[in-house]
C-alpha positions as CSV (number, residue, x, y, z in Angstrom):
1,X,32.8,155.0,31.5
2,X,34.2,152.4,33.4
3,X,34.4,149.0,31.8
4,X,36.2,145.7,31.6
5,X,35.7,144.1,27.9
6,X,36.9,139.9,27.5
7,X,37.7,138.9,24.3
8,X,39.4,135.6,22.5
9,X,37.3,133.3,23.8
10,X,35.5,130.5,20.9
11,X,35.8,126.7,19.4
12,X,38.7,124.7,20.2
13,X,39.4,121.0,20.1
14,X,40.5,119.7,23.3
15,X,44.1,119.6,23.6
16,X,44.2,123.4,22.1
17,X,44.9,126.6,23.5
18,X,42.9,130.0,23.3
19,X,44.7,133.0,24.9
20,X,41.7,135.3,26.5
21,X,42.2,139.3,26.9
22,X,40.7,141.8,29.2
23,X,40.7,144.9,28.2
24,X,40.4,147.9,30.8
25,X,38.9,151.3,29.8
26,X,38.1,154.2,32.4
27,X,40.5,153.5,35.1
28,X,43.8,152.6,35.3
29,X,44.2,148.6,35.9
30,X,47.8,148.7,37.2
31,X,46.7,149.6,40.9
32,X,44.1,146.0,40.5
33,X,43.8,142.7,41.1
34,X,42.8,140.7,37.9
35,X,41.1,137.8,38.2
36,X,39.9,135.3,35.6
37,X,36.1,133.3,36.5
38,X,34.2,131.0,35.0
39,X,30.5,129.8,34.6
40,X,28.3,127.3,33.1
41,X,24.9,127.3,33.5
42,X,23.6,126.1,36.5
43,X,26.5,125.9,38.6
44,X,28.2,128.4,40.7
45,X,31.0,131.0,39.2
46,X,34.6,129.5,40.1
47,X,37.9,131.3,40.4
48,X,40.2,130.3,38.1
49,X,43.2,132.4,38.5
50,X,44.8,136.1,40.2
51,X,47.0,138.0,39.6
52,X,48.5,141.1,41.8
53,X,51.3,142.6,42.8
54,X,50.9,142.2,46.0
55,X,50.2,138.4,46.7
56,X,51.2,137.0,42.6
57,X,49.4,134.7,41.4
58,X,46.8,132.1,42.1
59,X,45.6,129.2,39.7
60,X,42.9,127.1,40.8
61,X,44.1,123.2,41.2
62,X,41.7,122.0,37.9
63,X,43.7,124.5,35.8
64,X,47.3,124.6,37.4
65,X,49.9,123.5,35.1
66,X,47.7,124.3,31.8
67,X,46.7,128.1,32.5
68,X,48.8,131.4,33.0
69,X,47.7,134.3,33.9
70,X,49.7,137.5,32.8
71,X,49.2,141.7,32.6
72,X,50.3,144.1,30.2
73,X,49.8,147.6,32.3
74,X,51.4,149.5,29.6
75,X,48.5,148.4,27.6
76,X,46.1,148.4,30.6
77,X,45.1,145.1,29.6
78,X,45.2,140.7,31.5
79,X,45.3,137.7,29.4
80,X,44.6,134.3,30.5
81,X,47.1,131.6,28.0
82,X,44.9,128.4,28.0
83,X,46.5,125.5,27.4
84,X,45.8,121.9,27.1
85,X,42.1,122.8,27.3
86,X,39.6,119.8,28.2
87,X,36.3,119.6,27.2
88,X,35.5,120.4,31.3
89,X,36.7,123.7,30.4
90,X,33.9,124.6,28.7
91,X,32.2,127.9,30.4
92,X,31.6,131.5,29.9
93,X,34.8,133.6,31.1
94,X,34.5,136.6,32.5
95,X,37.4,138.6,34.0
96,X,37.2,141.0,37.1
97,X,39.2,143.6,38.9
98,X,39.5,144.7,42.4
99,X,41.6,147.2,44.3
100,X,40.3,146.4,48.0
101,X,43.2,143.6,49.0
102,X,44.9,142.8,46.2
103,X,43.2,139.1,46.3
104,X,40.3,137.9,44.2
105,X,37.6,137.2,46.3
106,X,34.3,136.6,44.0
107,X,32.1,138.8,46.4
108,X,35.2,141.5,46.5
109,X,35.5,142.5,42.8
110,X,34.4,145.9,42.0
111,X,34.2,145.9,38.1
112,X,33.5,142.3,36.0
113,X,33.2,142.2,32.4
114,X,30.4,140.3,30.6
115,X,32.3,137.3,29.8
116,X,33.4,135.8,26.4
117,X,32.5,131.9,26.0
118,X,35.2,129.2,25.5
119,X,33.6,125.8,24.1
120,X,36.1,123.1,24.1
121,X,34.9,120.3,21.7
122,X,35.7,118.1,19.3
């Protein structure tokens, strides 16, 4: 079965770091695009960050400089470091992979994961 599974996400104080994982099971994530999104309720899913082999990576400008996005394809597995995390931060998570163009376009990802949510409070 295919599946995408995020885990790491939870309580921080702003001003910490949480380091999210995406674990791939059922296919093999080395030929996808990973991307990181995030949601809070009521508002629209946002990109956050990219990563492929083809095109790099991408950071969205509200996370650029605090974020990295990384892959371990060995362990067929992303991660998303979080840094310097603001309580605007705050959202559900959720990671997705495409193989179409090697880009993250929300409507283009083919498998997404259900999210782990990161609460950054004090």
């Amino acid at each position: 079965q295919v599946q995408l599974v995020e885990s790491g996400g939870g309580l921080v104080q702003p001003g910490g770091s949480l380091r999210l994982s995406c674990a791939a099971s059922g296919f093999t994530l080395d030929y996808y695009a990973i991307g990181w999104f995030r949601q809070v309720p009521g508002k629209e899913r946002e990109g956050v960050s990219c990563i492929s082999s083809i095109n790099g990576t991408y950071y969205a400008d509200s996370v650029k400089g605090r974020f990295t996005i990384s892959r371990n394809n060995a362990k067929n597995t992303g991660y998303l470091q979080m840094n310097s995390l603001k309580p605007e931060d705050t959202a559900i998570y959720y990671c997705a992979a495409t193989n179409t163009f090697g880009t993250c376009n929300y409507y283009g990802m083919r498998y997404w994961g259900k999210g782990t949510l990161v609460t950054v409070s004090s």
